[in-house]
C-alpha positions as CSV (number, residue, x, y, z in Angstrom):
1,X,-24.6,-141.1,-120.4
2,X,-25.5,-138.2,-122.6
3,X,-25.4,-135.8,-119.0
4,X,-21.9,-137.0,-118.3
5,X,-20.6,-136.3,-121.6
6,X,-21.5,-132.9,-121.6
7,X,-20.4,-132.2,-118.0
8,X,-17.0,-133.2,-119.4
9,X,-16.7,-131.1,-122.6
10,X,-18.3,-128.3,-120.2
11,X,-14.8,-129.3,-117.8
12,X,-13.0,-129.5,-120.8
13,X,-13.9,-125.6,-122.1
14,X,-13.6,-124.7,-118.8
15,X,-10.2,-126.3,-118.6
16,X,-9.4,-124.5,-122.0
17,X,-10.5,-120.6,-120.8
18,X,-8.2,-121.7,-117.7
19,X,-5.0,-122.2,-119.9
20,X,-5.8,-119.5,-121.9
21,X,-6.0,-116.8,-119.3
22,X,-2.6,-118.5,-117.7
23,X,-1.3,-117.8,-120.8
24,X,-0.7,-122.0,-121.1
25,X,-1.8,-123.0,-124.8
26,X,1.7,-122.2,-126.3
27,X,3.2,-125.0,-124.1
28,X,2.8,-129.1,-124.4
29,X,1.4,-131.4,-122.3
30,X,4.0,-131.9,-120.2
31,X,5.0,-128.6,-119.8
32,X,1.4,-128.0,-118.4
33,X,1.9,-130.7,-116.4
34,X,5.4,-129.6,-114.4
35,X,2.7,-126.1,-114.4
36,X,0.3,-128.3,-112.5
37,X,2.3,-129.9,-110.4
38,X,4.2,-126.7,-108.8
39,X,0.3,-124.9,-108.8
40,X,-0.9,-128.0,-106.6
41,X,2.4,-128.1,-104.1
42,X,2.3,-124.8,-104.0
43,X,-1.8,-124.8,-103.0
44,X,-1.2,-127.9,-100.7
45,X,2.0,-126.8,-98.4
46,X,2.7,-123.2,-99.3
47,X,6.1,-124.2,-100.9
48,X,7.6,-125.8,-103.7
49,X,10.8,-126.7,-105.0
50,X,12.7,-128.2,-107.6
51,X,12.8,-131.7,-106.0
52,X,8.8,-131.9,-105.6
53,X,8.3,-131.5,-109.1
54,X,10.2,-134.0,-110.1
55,X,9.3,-136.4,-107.5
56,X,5.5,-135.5,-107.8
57,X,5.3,-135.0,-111.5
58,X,7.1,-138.6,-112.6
59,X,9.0,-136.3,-114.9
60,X,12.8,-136.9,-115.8
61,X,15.1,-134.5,-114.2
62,X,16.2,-133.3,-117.5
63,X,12.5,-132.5,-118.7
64,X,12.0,-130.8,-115.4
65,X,14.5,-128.6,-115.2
66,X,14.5,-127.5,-118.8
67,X,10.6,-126.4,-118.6
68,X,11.3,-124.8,-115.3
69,X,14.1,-122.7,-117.2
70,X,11.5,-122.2,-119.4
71,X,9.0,-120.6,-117.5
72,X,11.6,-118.8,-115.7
73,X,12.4,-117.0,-119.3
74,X,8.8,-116.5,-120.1
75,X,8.5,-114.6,-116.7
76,X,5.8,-117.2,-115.1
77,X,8.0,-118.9,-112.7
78,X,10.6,-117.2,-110.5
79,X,13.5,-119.4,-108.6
80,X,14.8,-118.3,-105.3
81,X,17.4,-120.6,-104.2
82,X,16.4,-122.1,-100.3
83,X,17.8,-120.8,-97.4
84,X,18.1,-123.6,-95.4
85,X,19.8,-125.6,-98.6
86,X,22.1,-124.0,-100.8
87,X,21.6,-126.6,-103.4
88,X,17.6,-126.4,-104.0
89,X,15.6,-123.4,-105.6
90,X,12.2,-122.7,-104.2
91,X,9.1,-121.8,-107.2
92,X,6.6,-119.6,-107.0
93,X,4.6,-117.7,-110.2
94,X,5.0,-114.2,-110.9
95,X,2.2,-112.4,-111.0
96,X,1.9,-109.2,-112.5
């Protein structure tokens, strides 16, 4: 028992260094977790847009849109709205 516990609190500094070098420790849980969820659609399909966030993340709507806004401010997510509909924005991360 004693090896799996420190596998996970090795996981769970990794995990730390991770959202520190994202620049992710000033943001909550959820906000990390709308993060996740565009990082994992994105890795999976290529894409990702509003609408897959909030369907894959469980998320409200409301809390969706206001962390994406969010992020968009803090220059870590950039919206380009989809060519083939007018009405949904496309994510990806800036990277500098």
């Amino acid at each position: 028992m004693s090896i799996y516990r420190d596998d996970l609190i090795d996981i769970l500094k990794m995990l730390m260094n991770i959202e520190k070098d994202l620049n992710l420790v000033c943001y909550s849980d959820t906000q990390k977790k709308i993060y996740y969820t565009i990082a994992l659609k994105i890795s999976k399909t290529g894409s990702c847009n509003i609408s897959d966030v909030i369907q894959n993340s469980g998320l409200s709507r409301s809390t969706v849109y206001k962390t994406i806004k969010k992020f968009e401010l803090d220059n870590i997510v950039k919206l380009d709205q989809s060519k083939s509909d007018k009405r949904e924005f496309n994510l990806s991360f800036v990277t500098t």
